[in-house]
N, CA, C and O atoms as CSV, one atom per row, in Angstrom:
chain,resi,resn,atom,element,x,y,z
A,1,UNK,N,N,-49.983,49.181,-33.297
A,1,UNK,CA,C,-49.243,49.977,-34.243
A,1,UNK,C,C,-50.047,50.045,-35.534
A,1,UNK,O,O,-50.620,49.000,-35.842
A,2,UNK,N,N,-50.186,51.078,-36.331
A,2,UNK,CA,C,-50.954,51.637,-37.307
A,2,UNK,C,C,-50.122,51.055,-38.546
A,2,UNK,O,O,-48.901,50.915,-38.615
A,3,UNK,N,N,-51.044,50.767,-39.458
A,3,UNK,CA,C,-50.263,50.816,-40.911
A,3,UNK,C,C,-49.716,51.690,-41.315
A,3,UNK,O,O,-48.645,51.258,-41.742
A,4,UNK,N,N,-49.801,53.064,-41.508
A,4,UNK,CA,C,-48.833,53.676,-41.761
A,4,UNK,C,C,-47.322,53.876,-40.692
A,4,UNK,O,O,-46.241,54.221,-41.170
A,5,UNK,N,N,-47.458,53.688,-39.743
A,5,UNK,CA,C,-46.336,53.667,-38.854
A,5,UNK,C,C,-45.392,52.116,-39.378
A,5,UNK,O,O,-44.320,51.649,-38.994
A,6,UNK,N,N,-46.407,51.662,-40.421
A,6,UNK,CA,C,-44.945,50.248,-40.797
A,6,UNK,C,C,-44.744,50.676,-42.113
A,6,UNK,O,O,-44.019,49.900,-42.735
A,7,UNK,N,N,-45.138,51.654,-42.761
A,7,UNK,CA,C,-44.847,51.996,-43.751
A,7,UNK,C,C,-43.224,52.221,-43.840
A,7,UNK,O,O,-42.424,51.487,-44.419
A,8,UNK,N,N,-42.939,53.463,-43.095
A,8,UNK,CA,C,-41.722,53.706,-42.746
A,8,UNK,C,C,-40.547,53.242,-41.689
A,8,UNK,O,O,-39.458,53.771,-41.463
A,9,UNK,N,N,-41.214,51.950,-41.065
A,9,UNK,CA,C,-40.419,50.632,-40.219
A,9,UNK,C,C,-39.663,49.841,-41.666
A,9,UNK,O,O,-38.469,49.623,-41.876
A,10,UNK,N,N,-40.660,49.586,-42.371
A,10,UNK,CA,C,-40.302,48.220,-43.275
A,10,UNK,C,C,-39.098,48.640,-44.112
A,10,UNK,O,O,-38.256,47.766,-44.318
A,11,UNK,N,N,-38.864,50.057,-44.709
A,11,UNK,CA,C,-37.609,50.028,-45.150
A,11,UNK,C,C,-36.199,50.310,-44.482
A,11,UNK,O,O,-34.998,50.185,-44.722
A,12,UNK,N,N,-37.119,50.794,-43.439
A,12,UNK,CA,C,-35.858,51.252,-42.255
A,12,UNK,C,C,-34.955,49.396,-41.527
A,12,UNK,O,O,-33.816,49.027,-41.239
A,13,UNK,N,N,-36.377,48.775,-41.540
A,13,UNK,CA,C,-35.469,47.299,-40.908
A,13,UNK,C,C,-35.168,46.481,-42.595
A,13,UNK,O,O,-34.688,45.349,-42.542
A,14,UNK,N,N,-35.412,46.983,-43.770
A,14,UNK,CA,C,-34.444,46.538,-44.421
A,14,UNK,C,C,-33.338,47.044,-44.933
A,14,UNK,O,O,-32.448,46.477,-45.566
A,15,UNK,N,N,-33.454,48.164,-44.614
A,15,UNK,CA,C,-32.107,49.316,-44.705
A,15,UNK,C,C,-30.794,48.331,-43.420
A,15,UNK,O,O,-29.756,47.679,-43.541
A,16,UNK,N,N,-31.594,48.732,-42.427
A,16,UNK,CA,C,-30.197,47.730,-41.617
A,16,UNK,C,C,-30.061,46.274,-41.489
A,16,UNK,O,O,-29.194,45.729,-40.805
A,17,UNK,N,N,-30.670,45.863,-41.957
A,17,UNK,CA,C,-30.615,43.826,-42.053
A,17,UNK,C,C,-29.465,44.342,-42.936
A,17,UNK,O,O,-28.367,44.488,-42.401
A,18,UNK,N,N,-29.647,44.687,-44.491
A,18,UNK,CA,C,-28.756,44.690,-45.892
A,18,UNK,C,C,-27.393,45.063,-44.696
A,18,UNK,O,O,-26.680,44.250,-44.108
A,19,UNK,N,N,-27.379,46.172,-44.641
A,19,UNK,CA,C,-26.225,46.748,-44.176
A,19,UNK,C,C,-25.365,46.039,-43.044
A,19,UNK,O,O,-24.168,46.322,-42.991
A,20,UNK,N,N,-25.799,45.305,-42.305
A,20,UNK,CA,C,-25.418,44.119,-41.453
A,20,UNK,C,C,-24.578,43.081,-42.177
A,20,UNK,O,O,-23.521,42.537,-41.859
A,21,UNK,N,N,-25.547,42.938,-43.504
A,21,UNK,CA,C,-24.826,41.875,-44.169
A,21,UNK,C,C,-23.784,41.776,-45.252
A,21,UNK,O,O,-23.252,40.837,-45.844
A,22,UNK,N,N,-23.644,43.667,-45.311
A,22,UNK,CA,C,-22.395,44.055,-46.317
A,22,UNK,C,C,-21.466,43.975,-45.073
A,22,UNK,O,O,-20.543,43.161,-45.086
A,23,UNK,N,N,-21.617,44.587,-44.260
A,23,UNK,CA,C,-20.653,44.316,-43.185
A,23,UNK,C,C,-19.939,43.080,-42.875
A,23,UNK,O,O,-18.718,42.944,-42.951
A,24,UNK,N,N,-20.740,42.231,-42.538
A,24,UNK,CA,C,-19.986,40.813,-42.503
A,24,UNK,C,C,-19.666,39.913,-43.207
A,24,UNK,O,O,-18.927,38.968,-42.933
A,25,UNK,N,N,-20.350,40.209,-44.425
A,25,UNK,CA,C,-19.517,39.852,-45.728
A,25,UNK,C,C,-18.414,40.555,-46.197
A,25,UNK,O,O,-17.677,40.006,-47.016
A,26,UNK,N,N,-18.196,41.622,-45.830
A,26,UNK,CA,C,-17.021,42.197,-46.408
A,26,UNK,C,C,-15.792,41.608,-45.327
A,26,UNK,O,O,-14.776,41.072,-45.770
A,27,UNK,N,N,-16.025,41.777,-43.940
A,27,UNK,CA,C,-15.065,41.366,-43.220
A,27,UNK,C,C,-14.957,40.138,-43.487
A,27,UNK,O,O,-13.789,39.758,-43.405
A,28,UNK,N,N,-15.993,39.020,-43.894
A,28,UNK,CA,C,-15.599,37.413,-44.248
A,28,UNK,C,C,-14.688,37.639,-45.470
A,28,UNK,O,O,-13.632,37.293,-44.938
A,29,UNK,N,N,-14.358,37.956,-46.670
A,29,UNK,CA,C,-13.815,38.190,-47.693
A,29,UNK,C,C,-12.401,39.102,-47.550
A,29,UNK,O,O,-11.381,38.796,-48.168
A,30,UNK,N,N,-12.483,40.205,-46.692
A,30,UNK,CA,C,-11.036,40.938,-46.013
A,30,UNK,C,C,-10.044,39.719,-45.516
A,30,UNK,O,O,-8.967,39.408,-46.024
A,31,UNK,N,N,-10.692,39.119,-44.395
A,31,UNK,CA,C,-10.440,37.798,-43.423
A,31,UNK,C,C,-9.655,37.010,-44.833
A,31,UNK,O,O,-8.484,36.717,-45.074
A,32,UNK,N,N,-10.267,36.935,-45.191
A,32,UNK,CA,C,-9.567,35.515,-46.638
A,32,UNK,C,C,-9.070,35.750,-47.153
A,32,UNK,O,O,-8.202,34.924,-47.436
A,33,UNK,N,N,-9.013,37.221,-47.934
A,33,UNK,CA,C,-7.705,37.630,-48.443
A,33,UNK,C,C,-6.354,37.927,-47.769
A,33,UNK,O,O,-5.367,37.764,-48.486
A,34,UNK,N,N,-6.152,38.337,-46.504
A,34,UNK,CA,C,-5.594,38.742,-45.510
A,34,UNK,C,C,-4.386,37.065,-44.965
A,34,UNK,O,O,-3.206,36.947,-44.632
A,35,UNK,N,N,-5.380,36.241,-45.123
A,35,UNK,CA,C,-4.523,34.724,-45.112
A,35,UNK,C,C,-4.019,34.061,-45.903
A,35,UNK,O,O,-3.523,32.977,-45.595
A,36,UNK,N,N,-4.012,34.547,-47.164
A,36,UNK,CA,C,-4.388,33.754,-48.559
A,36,UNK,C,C,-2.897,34.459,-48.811
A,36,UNK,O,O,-2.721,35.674,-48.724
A,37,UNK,N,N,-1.722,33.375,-49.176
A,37,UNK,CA,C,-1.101,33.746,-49.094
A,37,UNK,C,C,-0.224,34.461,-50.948
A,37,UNK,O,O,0.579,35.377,-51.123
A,38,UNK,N,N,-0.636,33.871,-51.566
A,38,UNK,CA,C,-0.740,34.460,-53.355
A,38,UNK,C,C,-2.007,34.308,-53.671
A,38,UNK,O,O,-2.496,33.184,-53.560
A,39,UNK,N,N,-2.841,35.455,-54.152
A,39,UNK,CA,C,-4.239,35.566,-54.395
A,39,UNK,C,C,-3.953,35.728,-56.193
A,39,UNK,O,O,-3.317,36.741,-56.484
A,40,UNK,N,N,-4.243,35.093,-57.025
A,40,UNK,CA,C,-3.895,34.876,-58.741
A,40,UNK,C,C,-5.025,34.981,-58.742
A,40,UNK,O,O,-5.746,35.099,-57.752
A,41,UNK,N,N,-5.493,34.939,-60.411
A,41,UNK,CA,C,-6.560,34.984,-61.072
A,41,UNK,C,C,-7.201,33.689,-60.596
A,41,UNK,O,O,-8.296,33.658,-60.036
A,42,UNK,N,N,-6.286,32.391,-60.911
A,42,UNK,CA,C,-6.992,31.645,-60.838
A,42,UNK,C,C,-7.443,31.210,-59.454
A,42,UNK,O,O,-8.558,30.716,-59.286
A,43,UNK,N,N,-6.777,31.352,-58.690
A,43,UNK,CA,C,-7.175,31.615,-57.534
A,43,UNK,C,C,-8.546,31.909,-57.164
A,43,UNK,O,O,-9.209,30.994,-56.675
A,44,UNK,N,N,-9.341,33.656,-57.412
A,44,UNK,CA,C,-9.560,34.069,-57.482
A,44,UNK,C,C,-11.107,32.956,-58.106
A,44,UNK,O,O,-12.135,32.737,-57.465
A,45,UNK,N,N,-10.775,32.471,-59.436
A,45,UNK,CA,C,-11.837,31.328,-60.060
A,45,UNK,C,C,-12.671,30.698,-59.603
A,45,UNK,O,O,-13.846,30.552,-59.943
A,46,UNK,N,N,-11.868,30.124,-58.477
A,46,UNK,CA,C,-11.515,28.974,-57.848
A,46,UNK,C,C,-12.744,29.485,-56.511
A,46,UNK,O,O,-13.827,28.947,-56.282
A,47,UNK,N,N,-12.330,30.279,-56.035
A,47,UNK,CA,C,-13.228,31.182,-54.899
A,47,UNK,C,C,-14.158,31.090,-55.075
A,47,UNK,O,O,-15.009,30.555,-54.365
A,48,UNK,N,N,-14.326,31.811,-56.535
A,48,UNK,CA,C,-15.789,32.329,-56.899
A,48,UNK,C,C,-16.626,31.160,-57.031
A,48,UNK,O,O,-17.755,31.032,-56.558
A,49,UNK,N,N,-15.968,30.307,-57.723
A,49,UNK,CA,C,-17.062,29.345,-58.260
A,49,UNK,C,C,-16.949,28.097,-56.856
A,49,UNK,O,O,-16.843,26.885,-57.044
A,50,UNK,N,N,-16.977,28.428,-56.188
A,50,UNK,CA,C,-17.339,27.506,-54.709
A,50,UNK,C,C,-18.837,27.638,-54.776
A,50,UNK,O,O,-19.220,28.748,-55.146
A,51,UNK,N,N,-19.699,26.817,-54.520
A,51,UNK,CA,C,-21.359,26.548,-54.390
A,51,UNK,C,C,-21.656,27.500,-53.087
A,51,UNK,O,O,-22.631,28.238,-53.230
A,52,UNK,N,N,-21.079,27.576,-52.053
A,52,UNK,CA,C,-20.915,28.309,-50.944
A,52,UNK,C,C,-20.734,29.598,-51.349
A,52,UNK,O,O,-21.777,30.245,-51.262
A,53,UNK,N,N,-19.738,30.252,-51.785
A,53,UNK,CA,C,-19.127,31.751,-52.412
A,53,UNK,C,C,-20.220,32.096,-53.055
A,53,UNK,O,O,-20.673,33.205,-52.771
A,54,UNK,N,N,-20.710,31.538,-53.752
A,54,UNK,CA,C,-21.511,32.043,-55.676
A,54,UNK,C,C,-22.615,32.485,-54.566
A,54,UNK,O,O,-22.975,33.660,-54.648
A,55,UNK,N,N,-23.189,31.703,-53.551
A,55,UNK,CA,C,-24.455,31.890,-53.197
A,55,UNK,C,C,-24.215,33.396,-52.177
A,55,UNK,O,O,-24.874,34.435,-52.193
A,56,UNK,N,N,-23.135,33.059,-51.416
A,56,UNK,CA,C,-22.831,34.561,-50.435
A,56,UNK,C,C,-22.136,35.425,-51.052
A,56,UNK,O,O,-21.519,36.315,-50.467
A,57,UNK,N,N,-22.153,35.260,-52.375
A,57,UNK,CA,C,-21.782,36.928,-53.472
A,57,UNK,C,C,-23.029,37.280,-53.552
A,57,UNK,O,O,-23.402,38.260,-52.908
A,58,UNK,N,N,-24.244,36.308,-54.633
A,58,UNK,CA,C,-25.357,36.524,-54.727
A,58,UNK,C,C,-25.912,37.781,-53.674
A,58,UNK,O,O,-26.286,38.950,-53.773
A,59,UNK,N,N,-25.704,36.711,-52.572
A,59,UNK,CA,C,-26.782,37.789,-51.285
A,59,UNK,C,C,-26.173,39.164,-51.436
A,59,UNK,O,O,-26.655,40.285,-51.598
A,60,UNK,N,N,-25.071,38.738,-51.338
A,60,UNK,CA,C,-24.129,40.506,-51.490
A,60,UNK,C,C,-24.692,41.203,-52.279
A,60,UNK,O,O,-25.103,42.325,-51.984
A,61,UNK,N,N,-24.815,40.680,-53.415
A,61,UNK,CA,C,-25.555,41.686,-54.466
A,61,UNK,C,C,-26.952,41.666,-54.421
A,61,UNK,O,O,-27.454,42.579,-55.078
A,62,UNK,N,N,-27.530,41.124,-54.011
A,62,UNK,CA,C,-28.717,41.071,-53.494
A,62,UNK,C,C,-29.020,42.154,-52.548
A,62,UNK,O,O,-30.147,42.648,-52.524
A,63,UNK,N,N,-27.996,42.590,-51.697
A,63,UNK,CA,C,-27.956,43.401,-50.671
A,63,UNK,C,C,-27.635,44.308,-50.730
A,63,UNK,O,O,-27.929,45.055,-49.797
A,64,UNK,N,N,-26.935,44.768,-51.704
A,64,UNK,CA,C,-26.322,46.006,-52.291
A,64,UNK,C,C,-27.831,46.807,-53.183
A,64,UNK,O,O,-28.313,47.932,-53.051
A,65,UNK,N,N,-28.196,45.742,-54.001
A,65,UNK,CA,C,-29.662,45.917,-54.582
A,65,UNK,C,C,-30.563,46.805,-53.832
A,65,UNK,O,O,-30.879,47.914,-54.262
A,66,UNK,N,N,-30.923,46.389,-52.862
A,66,UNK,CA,C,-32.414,46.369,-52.322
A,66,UNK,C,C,-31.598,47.889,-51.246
A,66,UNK,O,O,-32.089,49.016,-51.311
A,67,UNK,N,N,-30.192,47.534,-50.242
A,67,UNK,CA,C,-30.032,48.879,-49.673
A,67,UNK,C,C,-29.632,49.776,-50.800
A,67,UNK,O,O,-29.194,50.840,-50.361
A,68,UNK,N,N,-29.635,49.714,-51.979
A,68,UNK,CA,C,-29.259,51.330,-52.880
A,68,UNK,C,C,-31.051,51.554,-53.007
A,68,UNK,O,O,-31.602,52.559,-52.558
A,69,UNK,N,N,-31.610,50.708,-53.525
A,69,UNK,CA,C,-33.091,51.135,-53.951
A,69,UNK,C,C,-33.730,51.701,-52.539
A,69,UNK,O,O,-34.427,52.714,-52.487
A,70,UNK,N,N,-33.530,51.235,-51.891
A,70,UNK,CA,C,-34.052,52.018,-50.412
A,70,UNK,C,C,-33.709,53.069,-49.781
A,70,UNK,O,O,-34.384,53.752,-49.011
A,71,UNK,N,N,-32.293,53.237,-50.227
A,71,UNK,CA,C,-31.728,54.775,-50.184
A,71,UNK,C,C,-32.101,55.712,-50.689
A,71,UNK,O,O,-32.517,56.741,-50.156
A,72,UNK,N,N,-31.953,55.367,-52.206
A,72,UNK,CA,C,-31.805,56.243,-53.000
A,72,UNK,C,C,-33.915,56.558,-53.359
A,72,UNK,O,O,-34.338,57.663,-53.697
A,73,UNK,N,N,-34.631,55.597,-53.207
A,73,UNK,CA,C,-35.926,55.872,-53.183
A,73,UNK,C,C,-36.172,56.625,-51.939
A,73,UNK,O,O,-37.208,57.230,-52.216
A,74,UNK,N,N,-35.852,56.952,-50.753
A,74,UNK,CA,C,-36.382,57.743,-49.629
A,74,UNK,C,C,-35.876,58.998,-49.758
A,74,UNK,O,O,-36.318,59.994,-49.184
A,75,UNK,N,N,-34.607,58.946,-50.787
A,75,UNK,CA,C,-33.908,60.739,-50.803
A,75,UNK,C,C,-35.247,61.247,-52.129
A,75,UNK,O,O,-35.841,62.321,-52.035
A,76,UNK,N,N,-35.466,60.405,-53.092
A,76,UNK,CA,C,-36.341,60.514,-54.398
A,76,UNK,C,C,-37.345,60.862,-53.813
A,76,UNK,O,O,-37.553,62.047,-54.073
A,77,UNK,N,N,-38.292,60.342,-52.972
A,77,UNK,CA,C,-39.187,61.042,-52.425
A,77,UNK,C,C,-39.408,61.933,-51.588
A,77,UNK,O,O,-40.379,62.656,-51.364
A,78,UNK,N,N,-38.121,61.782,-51.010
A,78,UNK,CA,C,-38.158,63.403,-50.010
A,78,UNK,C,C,-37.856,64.709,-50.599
A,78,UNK,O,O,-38.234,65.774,-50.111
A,79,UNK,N,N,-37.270,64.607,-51.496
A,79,UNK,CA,C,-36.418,65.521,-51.951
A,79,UNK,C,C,-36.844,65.990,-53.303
A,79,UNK,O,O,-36.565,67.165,-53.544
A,80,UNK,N,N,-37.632,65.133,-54.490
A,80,UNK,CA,C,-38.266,65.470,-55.413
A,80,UNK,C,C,-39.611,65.789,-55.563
A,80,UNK,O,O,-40.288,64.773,-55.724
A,81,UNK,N,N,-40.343,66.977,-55.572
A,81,UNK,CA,C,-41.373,67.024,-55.356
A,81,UNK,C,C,-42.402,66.549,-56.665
A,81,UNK,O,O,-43.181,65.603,-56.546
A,82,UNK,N,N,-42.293,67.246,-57.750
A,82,UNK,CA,C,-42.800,66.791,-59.193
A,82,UNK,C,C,-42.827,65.600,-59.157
A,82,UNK,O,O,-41.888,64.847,-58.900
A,83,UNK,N,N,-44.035,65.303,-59.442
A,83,UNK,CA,C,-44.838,63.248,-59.147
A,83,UNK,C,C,-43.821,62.580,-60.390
A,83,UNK,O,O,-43.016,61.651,-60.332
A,84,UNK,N,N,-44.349,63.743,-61.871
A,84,UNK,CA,C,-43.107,62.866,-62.920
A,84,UNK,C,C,-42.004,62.719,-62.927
A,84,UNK,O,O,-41.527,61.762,-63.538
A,85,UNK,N,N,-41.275,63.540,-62.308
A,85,UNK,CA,C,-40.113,63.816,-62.359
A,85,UNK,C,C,-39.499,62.601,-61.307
A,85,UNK,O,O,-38.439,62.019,-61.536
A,86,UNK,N,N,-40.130,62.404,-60.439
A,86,UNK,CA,C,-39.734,61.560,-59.025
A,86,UNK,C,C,-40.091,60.252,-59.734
A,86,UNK,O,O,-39.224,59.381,-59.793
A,87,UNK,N,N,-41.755,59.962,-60.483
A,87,UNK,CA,C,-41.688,58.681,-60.954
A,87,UNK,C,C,-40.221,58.296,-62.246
A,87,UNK,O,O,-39.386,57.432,-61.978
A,88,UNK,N,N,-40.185,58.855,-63.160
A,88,UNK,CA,C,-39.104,58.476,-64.182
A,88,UNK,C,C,-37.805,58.174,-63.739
A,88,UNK,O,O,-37.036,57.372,-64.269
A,89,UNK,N,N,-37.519,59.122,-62.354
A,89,UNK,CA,C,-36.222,59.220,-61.273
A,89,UNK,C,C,-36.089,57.656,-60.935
A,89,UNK,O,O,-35.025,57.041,-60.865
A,90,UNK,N,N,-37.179,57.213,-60.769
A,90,UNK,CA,C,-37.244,55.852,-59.603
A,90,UNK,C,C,-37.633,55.103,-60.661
A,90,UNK,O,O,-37.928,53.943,-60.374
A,91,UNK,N,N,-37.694,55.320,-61.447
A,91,UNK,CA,C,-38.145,53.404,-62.974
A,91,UNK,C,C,-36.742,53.745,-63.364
A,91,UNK,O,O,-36.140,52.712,-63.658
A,92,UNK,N,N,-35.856,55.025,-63.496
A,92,UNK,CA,C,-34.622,54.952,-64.098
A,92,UNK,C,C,-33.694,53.868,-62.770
A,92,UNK,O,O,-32.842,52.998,-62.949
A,93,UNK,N,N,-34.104,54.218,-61.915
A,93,UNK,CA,C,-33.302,53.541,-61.030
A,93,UNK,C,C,-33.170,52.112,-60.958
A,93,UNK,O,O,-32.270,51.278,-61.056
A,94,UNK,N,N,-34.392,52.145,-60.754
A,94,UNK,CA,C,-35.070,50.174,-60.781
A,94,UNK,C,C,-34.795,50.129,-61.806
A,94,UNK,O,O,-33.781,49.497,-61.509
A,95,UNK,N,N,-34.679,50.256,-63.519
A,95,UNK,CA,C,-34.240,49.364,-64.448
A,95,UNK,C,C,-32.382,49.024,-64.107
A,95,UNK,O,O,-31.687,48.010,-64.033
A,96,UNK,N,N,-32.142,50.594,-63.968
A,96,UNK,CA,C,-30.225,50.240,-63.220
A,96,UNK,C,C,-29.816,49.188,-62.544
A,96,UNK,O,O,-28.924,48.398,-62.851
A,97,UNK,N,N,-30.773,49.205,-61.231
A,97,UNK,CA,C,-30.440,47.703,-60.479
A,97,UNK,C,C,-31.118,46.465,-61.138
A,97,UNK,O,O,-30.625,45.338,-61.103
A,98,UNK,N,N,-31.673,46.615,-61.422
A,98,UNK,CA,C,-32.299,45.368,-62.245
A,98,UNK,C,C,-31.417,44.841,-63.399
A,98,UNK,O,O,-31.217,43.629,-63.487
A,99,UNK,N,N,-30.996,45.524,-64.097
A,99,UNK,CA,C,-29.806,45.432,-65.156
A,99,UNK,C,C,-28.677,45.023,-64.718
A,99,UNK,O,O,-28.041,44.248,-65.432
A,100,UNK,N,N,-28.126,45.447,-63.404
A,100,UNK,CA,C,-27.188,45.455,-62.922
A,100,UNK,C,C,-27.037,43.844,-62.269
A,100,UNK,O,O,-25.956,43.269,-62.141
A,101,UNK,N,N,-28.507,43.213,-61.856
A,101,UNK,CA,C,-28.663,42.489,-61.189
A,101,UNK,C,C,-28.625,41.258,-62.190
A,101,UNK,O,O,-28.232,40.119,-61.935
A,102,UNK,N,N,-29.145,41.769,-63.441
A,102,UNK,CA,C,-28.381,40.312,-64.704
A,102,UNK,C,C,-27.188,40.474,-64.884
A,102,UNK,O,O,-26.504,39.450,-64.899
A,103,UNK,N,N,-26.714,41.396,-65.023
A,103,UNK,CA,C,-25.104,41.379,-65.030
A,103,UNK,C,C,-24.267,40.345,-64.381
A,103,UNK,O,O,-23.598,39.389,-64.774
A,104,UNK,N,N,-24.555,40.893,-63.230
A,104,UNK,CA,C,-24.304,39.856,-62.118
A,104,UNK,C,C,-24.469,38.288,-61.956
A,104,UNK,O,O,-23.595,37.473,-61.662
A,105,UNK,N,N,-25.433,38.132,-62.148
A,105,UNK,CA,C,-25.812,36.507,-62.324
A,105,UNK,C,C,-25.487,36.062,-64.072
A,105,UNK,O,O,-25.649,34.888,-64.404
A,106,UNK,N,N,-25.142,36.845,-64.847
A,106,UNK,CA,C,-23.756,36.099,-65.886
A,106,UNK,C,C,-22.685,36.279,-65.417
A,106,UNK,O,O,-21.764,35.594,-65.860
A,107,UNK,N,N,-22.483,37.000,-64.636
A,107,UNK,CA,C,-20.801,37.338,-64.398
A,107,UNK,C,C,-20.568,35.641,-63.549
A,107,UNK,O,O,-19.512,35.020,-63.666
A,108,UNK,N,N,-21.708,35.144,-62.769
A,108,UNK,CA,C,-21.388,34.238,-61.703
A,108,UNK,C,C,-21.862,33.168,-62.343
A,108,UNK,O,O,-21.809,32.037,-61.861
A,109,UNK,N,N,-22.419,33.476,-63.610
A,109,UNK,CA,C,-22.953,31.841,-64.417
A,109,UNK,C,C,-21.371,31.598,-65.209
A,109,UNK,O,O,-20.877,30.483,-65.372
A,110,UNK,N,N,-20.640,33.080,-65.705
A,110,UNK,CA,C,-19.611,32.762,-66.558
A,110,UNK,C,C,-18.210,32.444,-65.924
A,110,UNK,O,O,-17.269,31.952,-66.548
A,111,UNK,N,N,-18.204,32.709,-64.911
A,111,UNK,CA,C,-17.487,31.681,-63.528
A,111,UNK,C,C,-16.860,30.117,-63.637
A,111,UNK,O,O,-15.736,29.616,-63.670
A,112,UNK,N,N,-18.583,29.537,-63.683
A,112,UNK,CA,C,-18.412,28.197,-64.063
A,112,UNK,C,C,-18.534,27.170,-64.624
A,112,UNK,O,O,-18.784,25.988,-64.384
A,113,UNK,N,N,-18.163,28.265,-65.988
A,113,UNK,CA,C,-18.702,28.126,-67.242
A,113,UNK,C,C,-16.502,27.351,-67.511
A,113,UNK,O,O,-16.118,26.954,-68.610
């Protein structure tokens, strides 16, 4: 198999790993709410800040990360032809998730805080 033929493998098998793992994280989290019989704020605290939880939110967002940038970078290049226009498209993007991605890790530092 040629290098360019893994060019377009490598985001395709991380396009569906991510998506595997929104999947079964979402059904692990449906599952728990679904049993949980008063779900409160504090409740809710309590969840989050489990050493276990914090780390399988993480991935979540971790996974949400990497399948939007892989999406949304294969429509950016298919679909935008202008090199500047497509580069500024895709650094606007990556600073979004990247921003988005500190957000996140205060939201889960201020947890258990």
């Amino acid at each position: 198999m040629s290098m360019v033929a893994l060019e377009g493998l490598r985001p395709w098998v991380l396009q569906r790993l991510t998506a595997v793992y929104l999947v079964v994280y979402t059904i692990y989290v449906t599952i728990f709410w679904l049993f949980f019989e008063t779900f409160t704020f504090d409740h809710w605290r309590q969840w989050v800040a489990g050493d276990i939880n914090q780390i399988l939110i993480a991935l979540f967002y971790l996974s949400v990360f990497v399948h939007a940038w892989v999406g949304v970078r294969d429509i950016l290049l298919d679909y935008i032809k202008p090199f500047l226009i497509r580069l500024l498209l895709l650094f606007a993007v990556a600073i979004f998730l990247i921003g988005s991605g500190f957000w996140m890790i205060r939201i889960l530092m201020m947890v258990n805080a």
